[in-house]
mmJSON file of the N, C-alpha and C atoms, coordinates in Angstrom:
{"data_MODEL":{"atom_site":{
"group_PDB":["ATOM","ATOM","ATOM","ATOM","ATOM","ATOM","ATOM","ATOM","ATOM","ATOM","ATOM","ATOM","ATOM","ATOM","ATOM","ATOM","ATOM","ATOM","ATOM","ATOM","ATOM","ATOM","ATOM","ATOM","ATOM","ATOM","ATOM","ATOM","ATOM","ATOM","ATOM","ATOM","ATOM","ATOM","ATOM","ATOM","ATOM","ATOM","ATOM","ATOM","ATOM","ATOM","ATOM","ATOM","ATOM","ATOM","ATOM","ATOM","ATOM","ATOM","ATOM","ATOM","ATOM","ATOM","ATOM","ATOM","ATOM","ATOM","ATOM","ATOM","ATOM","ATOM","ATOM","ATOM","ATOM","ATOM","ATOM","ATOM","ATOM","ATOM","ATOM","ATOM","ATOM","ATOM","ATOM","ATOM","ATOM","ATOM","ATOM","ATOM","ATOM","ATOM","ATOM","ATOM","ATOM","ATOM","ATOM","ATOM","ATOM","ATOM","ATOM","ATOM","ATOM","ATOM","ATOM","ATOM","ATOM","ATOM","ATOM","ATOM","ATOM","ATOM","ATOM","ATOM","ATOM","ATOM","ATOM","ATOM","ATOM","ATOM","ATOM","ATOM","ATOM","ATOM","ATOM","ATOM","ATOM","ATOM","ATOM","ATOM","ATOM","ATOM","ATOM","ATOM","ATOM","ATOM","ATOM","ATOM","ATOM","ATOM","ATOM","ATOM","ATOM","ATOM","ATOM","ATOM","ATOM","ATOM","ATOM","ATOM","ATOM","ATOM","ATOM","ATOM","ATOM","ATOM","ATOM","ATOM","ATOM","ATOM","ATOM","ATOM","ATOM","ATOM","ATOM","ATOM","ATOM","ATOM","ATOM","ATOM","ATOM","ATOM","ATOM","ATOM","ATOM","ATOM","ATOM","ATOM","ATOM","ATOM","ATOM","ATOM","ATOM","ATOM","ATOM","ATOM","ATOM","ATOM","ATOM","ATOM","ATOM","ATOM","ATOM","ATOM","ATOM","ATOM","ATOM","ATOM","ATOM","ATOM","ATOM","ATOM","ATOM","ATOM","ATOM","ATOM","ATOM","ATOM","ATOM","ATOM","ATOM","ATOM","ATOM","ATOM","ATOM","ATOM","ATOM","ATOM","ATOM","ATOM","ATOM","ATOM","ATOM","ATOM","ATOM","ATOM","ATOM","ATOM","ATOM","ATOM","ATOM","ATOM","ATOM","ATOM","ATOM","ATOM","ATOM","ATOM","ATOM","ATOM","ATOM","ATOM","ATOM","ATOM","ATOM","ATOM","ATOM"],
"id":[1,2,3,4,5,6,7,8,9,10,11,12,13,14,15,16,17,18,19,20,21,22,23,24,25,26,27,28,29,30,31,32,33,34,35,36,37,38,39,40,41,42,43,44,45,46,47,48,49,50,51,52,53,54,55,56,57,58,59,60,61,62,63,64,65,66,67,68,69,70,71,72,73,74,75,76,77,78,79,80,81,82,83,84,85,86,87,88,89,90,91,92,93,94,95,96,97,98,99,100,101,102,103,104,105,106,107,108,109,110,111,112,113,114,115,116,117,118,119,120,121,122,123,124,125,126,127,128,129,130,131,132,133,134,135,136,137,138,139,140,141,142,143,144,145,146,147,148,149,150,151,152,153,154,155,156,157,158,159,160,161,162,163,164,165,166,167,168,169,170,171,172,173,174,175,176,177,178,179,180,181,182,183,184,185,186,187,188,189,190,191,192,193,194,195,196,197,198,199,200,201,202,203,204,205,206,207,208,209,210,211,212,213,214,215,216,217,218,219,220,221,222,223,224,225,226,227,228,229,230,231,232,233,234,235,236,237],
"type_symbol":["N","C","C","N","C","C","N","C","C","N","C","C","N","C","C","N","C","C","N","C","C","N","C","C","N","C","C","N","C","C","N","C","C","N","C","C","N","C","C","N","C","C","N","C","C","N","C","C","N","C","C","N","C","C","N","C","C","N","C","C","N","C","C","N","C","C","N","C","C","N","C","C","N","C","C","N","C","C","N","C","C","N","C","C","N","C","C","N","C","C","N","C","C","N","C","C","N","C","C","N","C","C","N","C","C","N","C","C","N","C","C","N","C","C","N","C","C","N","C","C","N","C","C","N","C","C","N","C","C","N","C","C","N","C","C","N","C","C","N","C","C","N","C","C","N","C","C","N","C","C","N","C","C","N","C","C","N","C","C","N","C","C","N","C","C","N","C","C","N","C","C","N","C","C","N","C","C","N","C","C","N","C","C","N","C","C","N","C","C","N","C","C","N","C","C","N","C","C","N","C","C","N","C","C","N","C","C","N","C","C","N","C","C","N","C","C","N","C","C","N","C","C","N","C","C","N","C","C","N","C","C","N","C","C","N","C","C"],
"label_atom_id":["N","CA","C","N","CA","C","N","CA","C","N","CA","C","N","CA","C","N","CA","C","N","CA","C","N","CA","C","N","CA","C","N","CA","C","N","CA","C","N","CA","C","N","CA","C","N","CA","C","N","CA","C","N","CA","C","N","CA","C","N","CA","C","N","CA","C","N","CA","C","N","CA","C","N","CA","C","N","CA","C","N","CA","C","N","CA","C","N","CA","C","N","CA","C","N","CA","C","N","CA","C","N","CA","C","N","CA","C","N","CA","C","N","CA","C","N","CA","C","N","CA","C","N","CA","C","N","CA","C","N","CA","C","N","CA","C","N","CA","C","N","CA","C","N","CA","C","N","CA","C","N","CA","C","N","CA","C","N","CA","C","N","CA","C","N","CA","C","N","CA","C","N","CA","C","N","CA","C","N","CA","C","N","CA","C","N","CA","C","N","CA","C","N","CA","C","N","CA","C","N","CA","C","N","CA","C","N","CA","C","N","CA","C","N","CA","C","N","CA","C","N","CA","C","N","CA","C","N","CA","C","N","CA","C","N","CA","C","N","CA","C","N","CA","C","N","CA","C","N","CA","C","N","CA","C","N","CA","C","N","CA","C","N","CA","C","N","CA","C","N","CA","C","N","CA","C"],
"label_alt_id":[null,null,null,null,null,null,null,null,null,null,null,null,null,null,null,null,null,null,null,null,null,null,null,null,null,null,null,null,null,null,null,null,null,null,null,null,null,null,null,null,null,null,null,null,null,null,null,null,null,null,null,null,null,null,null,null,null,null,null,null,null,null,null,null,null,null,null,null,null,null,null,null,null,null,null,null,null,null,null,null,null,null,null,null,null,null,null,null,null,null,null,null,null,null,null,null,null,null,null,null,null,null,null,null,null,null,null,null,null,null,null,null,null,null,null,null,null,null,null,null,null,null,null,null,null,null,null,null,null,null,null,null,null,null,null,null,null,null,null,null,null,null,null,null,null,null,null,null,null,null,null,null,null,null,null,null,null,null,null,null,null,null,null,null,null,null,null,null,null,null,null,null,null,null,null,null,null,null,null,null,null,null,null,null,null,null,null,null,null,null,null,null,null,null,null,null,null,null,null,null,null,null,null,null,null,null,null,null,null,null,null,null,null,null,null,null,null,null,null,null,null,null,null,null,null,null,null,null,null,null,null,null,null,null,null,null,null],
"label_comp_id":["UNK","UNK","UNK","UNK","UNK","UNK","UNK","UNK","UNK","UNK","UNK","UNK","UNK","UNK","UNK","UNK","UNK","UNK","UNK","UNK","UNK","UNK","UNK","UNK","UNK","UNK","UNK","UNK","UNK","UNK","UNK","UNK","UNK","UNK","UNK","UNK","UNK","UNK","UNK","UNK","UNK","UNK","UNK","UNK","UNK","UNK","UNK","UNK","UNK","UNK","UNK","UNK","UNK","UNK","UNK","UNK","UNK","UNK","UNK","UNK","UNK","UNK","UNK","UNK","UNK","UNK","UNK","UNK","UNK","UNK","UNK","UNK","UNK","UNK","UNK","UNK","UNK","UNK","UNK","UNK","UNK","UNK","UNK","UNK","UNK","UNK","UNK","UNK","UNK","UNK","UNK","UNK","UNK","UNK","UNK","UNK","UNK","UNK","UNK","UNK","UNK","UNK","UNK","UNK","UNK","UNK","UNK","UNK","UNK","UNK","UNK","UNK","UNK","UNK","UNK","UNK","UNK","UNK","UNK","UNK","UNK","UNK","UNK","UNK","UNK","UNK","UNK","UNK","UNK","UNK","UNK","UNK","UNK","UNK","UNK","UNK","UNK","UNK","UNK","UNK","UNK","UNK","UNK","UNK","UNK","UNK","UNK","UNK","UNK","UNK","UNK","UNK","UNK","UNK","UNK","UNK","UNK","UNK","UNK","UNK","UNK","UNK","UNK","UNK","UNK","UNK","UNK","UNK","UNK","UNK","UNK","UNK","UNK","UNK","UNK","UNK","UNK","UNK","UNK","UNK","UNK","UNK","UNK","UNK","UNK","UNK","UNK","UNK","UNK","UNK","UNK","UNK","UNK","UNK","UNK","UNK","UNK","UNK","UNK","UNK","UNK","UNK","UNK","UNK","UNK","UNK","UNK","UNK","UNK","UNK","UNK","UNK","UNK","UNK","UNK","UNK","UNK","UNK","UNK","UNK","UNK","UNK","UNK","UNK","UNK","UNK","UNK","UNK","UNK","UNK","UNK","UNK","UNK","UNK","UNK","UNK","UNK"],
"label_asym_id":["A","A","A","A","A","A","A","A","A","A","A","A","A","A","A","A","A","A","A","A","A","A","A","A","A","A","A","A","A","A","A","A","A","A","A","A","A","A","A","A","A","A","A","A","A","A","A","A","A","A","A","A","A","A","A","A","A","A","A","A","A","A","A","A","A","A","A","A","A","A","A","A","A","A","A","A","A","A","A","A","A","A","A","A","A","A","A","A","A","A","A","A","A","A","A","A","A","A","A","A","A","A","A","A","A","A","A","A","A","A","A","A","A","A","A","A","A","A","A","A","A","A","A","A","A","A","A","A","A","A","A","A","A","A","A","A","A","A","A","A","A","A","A","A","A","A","A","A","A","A","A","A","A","A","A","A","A","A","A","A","A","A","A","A","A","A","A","A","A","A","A","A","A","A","A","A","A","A","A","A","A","A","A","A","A","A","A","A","A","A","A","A","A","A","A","A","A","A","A","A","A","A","A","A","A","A","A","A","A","A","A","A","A","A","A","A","A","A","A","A","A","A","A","A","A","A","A","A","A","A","A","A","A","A","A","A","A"],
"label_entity_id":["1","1","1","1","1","1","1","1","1","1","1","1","1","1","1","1","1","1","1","1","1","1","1","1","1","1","1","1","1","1","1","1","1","1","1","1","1","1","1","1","1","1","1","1","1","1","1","1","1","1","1","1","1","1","1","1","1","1","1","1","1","1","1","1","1","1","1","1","1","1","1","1","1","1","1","1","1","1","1","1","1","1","1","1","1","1","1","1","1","1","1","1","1","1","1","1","1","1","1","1","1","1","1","1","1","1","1","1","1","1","1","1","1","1","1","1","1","1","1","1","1","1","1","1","1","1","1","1","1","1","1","1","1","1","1","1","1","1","1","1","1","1","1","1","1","1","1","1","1","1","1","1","1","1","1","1","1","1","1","1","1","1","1","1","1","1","1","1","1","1","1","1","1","1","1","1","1","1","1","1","1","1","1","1","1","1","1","1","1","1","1","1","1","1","1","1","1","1","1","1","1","1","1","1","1","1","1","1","1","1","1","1","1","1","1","1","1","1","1","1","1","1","1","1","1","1","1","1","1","1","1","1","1","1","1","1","1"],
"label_seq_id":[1,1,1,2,2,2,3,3,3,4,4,4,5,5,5,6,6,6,7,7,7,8,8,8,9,9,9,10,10,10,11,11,11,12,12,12,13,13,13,14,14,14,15,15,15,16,16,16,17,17,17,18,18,18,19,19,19,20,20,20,21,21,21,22,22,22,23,23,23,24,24,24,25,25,25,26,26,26,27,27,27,28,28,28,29,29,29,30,30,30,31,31,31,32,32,32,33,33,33,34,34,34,35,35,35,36,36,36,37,37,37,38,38,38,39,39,39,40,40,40,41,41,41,42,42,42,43,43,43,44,44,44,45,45,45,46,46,46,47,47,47,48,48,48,49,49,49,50,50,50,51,51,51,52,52,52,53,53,53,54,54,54,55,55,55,56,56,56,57,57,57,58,58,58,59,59,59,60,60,60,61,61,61,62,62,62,63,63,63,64,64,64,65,65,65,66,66,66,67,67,67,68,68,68,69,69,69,70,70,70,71,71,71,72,72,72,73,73,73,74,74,74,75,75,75,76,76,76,77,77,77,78,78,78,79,79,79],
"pdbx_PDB_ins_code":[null,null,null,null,null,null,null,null,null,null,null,null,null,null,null,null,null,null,null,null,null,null,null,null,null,null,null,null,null,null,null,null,null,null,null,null,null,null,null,null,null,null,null,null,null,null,null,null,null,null,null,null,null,null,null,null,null,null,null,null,null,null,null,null,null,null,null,null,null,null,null,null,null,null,null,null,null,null,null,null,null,null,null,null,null,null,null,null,null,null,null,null,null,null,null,null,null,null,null,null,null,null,null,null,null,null,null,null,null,null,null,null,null,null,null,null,null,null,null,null,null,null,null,null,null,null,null,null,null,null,null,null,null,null,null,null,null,null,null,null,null,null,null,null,null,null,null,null,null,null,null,null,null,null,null,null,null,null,null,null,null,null,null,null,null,null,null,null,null,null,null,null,null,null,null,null,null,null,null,null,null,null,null,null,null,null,null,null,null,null,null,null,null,null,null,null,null,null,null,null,null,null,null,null,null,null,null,null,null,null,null,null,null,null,null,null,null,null,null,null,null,null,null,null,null,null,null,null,null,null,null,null,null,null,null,null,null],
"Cartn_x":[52.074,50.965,51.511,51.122,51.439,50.582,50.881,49.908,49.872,49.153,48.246,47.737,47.856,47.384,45.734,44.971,43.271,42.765,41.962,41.777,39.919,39.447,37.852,37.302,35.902,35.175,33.715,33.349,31.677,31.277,30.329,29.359,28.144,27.491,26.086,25.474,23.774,23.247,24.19,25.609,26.454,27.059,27.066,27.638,29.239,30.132,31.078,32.054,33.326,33.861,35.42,36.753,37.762,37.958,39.259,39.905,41.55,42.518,43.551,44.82,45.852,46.36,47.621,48.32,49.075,48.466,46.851,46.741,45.49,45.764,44.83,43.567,42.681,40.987,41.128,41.69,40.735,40.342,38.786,38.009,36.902,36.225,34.874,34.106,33.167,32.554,31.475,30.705,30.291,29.061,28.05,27.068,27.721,28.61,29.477,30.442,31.262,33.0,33.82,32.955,33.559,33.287,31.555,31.725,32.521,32.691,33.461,35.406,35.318,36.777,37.184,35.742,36.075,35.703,35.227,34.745,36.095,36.815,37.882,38.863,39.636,40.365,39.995,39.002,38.31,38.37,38.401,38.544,40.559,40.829,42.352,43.258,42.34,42.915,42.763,41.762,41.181,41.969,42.158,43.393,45.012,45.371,46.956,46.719,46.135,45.766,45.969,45.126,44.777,46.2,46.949,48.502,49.251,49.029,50.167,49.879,48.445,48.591,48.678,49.13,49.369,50.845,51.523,52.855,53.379,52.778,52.463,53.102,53.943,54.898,54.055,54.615,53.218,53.802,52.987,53.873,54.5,55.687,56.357,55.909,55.986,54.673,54.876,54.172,53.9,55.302,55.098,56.208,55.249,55.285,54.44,55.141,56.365,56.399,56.175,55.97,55.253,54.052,53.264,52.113,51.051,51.999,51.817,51.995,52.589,53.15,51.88,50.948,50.005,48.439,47.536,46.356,45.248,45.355,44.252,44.341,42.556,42.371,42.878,43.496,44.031,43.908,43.253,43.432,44.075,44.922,45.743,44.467,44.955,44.206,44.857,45.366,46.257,45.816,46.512,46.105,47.001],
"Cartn_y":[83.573,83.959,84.679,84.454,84.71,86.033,87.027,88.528,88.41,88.061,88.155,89.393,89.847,91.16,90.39,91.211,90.593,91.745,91.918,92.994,93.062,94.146,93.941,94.797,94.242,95.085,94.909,95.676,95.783,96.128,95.327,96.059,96.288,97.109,97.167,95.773,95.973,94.701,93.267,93.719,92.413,92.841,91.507,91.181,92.013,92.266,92.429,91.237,91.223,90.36,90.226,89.677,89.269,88.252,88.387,88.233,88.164,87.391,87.022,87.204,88.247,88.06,87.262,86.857,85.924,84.091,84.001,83.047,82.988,83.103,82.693,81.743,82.415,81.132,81.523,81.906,82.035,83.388,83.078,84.135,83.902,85.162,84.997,85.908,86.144,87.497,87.553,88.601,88.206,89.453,89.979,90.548,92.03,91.904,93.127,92.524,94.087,93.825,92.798,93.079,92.06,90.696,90.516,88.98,88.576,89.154,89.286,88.917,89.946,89.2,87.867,88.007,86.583,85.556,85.572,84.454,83.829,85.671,85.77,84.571,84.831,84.066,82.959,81.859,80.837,79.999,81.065,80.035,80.364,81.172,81.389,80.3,79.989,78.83,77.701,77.224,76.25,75.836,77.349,77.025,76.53,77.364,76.974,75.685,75.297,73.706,72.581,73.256,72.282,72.156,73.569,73.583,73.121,72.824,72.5,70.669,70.006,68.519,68.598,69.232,68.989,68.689,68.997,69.535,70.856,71.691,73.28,74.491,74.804,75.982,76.943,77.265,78.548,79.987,81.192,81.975,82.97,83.826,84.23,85.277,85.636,86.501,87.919,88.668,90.044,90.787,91.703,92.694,94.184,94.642,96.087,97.044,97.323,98.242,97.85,96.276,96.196,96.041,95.619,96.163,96.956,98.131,99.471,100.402,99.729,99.862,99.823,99.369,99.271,99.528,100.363,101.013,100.342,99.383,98.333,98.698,98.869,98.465,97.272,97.142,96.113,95.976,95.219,94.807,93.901,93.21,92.308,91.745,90.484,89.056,87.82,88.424,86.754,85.648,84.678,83.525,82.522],
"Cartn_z":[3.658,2.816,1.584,0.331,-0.819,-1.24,-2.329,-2.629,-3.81,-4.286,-6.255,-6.642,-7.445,-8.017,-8.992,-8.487,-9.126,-9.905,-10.518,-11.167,-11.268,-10.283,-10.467,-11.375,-12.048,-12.962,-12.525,-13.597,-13.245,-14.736,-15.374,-16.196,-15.951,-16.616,-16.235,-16.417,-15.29,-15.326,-14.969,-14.448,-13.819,-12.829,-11.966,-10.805,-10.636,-9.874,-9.762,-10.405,-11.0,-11.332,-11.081,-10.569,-10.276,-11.495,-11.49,-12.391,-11.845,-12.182,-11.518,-13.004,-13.567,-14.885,-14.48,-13.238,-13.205,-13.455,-13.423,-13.233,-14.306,-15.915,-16.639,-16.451,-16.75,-16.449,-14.668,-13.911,-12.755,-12.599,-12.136,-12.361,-11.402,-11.085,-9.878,-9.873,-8.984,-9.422,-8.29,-7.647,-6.765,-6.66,-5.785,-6.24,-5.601,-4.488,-3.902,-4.109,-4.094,-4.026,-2.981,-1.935,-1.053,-1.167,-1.636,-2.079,-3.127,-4.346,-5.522,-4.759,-3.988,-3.298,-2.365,-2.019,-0.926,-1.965,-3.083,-4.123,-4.528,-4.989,-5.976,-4.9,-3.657,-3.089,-2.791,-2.915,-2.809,-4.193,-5.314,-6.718,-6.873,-6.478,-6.64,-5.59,-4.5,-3.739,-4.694,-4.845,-6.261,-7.486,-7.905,-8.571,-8.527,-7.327,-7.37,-6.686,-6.038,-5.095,-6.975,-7.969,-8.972,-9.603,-9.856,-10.76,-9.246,-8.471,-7.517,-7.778,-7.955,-7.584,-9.501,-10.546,-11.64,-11.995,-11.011,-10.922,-11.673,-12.01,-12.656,-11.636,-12.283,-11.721,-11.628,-9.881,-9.433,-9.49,-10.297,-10.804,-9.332,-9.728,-8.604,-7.462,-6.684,-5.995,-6.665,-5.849,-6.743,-6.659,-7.772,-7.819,-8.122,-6.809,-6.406,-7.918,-7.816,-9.073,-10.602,-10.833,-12.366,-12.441,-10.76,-10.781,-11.241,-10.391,-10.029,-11.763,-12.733,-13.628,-14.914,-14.762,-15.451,-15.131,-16.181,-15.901,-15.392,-14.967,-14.82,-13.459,-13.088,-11.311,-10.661,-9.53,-9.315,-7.611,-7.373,-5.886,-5.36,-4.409,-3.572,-3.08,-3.076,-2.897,-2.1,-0.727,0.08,-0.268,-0.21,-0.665,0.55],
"occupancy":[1.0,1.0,1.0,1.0,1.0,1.0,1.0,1.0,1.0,1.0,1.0,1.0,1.0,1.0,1.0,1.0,1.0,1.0,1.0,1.0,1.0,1.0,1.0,1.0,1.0,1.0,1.0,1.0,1.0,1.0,1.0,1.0,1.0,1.0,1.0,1.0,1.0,1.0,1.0,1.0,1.0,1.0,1.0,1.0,1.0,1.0,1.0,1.0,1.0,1.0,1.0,1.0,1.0,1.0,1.0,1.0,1.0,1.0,1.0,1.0,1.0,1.0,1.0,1.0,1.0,1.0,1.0,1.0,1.0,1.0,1.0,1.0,1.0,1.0,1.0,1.0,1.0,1.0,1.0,1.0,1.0,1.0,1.0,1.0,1.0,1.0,1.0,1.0,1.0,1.0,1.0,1.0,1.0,1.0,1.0,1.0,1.0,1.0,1.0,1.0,1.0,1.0,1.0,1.0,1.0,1.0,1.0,1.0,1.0,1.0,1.0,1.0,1.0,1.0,1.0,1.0,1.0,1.0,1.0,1.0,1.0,1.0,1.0,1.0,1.0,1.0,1.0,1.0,1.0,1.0,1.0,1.0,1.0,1.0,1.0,1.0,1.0,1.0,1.0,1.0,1.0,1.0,1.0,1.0,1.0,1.0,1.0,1.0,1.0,1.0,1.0,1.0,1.0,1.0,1.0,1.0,1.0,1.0,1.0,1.0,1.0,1.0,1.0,1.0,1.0,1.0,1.0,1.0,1.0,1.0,1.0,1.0,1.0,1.0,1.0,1.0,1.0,1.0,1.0,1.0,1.0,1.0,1.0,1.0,1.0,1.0,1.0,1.0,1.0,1.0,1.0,1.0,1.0,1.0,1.0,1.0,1.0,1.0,1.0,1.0,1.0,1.0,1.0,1.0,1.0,1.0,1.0,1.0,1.0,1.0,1.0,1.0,1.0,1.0,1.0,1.0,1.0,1.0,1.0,1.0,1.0,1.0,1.0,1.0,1.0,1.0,1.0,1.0,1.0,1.0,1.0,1.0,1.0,1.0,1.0,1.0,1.0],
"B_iso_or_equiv":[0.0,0.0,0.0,0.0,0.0,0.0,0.0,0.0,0.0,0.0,0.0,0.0,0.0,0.0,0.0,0.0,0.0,0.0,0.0,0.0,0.0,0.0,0.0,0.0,0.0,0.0,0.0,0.0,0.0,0.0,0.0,0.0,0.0,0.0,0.0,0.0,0.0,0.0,0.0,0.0,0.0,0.0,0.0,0.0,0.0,0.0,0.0,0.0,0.0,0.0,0.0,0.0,0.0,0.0,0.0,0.0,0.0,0.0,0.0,0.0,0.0,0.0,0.0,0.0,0.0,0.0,0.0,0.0,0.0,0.0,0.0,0.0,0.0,0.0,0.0,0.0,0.0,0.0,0.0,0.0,0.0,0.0,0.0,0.0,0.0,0.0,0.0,0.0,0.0,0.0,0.0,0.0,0.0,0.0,0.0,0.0,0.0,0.0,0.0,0.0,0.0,0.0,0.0,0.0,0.0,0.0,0.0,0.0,0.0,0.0,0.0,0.0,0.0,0.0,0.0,0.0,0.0,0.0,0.0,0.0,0.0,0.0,0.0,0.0,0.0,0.0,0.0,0.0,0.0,0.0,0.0,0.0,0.0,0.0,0.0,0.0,0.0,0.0,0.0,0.0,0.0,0.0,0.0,0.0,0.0,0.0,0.0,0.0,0.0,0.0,0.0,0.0,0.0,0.0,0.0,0.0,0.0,0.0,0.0,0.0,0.0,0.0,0.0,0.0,0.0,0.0,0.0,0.0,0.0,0.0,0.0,0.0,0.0,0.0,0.0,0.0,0.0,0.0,0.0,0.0,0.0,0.0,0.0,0.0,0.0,0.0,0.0,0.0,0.0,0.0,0.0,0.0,0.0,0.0,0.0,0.0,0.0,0.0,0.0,0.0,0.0,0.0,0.0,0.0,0.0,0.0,0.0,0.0,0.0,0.0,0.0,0.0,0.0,0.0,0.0,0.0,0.0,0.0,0.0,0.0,0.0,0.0,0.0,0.0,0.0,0.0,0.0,0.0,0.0,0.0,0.0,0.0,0.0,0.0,0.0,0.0,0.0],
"pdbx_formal_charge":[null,null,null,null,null,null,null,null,null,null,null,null,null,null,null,null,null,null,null,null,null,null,null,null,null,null,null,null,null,null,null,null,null,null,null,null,null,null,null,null,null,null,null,null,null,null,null,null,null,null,null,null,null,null,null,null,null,null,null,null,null,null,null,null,null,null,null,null,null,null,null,null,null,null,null,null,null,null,null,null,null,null,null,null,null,null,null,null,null,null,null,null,null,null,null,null,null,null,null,null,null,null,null,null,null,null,null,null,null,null,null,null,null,null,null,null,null,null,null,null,null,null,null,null,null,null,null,null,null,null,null,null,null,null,null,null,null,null,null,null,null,null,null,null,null,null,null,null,null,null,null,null,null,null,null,null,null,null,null,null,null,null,null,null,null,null,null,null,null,null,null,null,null,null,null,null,null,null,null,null,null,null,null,null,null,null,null,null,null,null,null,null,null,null,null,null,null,null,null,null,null,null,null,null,null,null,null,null,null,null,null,null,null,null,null,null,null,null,null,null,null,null,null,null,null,null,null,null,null,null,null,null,null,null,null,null,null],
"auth_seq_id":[1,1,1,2,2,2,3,3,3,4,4,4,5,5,5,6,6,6,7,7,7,8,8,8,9,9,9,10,10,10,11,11,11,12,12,12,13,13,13,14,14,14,15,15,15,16,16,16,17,17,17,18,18,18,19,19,19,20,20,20,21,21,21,22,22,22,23,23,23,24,24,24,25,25,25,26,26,26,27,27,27,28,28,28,29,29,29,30,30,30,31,31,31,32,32,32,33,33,33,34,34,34,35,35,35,36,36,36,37,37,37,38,38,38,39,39,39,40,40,40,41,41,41,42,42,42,43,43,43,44,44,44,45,45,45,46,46,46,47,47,47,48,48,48,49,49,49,50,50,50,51,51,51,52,52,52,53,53,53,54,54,54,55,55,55,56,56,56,57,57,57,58,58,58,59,59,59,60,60,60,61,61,61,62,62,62,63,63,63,64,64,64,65,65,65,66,66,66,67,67,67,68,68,68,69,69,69,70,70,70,71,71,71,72,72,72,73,73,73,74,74,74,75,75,75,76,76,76,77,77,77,78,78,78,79,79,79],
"auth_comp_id":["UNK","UNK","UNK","UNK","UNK","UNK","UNK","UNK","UNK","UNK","UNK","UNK","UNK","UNK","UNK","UNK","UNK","UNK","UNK","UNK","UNK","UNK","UNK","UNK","UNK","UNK","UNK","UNK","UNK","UNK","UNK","UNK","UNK","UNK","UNK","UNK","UNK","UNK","UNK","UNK","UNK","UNK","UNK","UNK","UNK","UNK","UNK","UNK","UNK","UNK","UNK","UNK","UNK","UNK","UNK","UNK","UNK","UNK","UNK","UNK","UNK","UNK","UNK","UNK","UNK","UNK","UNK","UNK","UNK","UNK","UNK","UNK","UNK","UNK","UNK","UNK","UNK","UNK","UNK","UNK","UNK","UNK","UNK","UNK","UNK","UNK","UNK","UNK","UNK","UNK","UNK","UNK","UNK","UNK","UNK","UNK","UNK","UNK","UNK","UNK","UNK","UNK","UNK","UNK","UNK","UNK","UNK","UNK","UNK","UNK","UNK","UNK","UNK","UNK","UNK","UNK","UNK","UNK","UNK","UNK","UNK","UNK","UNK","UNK","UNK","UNK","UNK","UNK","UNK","UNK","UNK","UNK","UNK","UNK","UNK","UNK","UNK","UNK","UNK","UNK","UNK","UNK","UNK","UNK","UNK","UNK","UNK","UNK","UNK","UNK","UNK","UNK","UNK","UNK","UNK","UNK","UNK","UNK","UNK","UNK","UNK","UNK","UNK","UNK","UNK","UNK","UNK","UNK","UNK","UNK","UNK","UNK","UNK","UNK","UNK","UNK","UNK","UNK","UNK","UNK","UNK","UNK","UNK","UNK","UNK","UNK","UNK","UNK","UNK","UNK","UNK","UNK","UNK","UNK","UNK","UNK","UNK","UNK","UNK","UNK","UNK","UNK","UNK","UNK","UNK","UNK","UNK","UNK","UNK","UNK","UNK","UNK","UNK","UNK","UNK","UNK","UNK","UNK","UNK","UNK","UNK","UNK","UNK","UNK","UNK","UNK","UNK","UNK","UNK","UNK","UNK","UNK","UNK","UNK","UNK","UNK","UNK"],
"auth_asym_id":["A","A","A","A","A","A","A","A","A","A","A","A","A","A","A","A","A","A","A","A","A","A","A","A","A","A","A","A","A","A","A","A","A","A","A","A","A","A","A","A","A","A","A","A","A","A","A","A","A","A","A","A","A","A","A","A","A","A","A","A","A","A","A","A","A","A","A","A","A","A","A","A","A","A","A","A","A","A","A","A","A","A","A","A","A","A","A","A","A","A","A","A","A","A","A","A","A","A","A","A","A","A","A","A","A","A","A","A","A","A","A","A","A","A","A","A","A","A","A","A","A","A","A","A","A","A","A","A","A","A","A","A","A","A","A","A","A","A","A","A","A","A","A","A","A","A","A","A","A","A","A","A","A","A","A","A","A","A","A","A","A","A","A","A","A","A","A","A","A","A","A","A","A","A","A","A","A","A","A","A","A","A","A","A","A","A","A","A","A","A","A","A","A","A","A","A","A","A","A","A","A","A","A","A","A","A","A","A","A","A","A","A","A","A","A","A","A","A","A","A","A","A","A","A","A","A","A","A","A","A","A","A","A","A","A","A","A"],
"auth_atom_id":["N","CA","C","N","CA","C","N","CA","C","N","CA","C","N","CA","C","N","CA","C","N","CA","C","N","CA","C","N","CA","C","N","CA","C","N","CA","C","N","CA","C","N","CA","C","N","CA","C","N","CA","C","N","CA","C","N","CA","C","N","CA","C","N","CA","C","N","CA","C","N","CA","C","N","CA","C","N","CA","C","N","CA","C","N","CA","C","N","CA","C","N","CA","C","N","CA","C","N","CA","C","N","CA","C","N","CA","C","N","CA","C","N","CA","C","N","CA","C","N","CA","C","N","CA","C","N","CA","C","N","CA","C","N","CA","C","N","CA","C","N","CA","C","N","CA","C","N","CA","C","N","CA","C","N","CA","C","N","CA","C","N","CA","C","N","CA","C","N","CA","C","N","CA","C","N","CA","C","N","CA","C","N","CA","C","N","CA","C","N","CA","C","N","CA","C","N","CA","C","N","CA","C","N","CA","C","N","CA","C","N","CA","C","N","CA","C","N","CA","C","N","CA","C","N","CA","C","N","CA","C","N","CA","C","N","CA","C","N","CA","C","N","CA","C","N","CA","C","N","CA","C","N","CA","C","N","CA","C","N","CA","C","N","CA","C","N","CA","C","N","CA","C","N","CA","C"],
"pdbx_PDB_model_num":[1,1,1,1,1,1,1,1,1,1,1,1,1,1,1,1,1,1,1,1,1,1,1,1,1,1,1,1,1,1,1,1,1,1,1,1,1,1,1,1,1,1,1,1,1,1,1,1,1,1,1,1,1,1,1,1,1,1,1,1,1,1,1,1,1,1,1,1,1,1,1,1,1,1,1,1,1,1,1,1,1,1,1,1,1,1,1,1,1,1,1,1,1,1,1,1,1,1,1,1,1,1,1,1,1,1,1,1,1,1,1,1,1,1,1,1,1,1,1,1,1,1,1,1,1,1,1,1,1,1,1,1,1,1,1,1,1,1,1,1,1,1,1,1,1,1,1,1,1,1,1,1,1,1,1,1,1,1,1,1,1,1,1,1,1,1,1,1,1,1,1,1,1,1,1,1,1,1,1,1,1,1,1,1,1,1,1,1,1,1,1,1,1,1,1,1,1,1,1,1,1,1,1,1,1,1,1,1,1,1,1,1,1,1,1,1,1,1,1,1,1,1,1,1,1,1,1,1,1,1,1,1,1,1,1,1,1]
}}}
């Protein structure tokens, strides 16, 4: 099992939202955090399934200290 760094938000009047910065354009969002996460790993499967039958280099798994390295909320997302 592979660990993606996702990054959730919220604005007012919106749903929760995921967001993936290793994996540009995938994105989800859900009405709770937890649907918002189980959305988020369902379109992030979606994706690497789509760059894997593209032949598209899948980026390398996480690295906890450049993570950890930047201000953005960030949650782990198995895939």
């Amino acid at each position: 099992m592979a660990i993606y760094p996702a990054i959730i938000h919220k604005e007012d009047n919106s749903d929760w939202g995921i967001s993936f910065p290793d994996f540009p354009g995938c994105v989800s969002a859900g009405e709770t955090i937890e649907e918002a996460l189980a959305m988020g790993a369902e379109a992030l499967q979606f994706h690497i399934d789509g760059m894997a039958e593209d032949g598209e280099d899948i980026p390398g798994l996480l690295n906890l200290e450049k993570a950890a390295a930047t201000a953005a909320p960030r949650v782990l997302v198995p895939w």
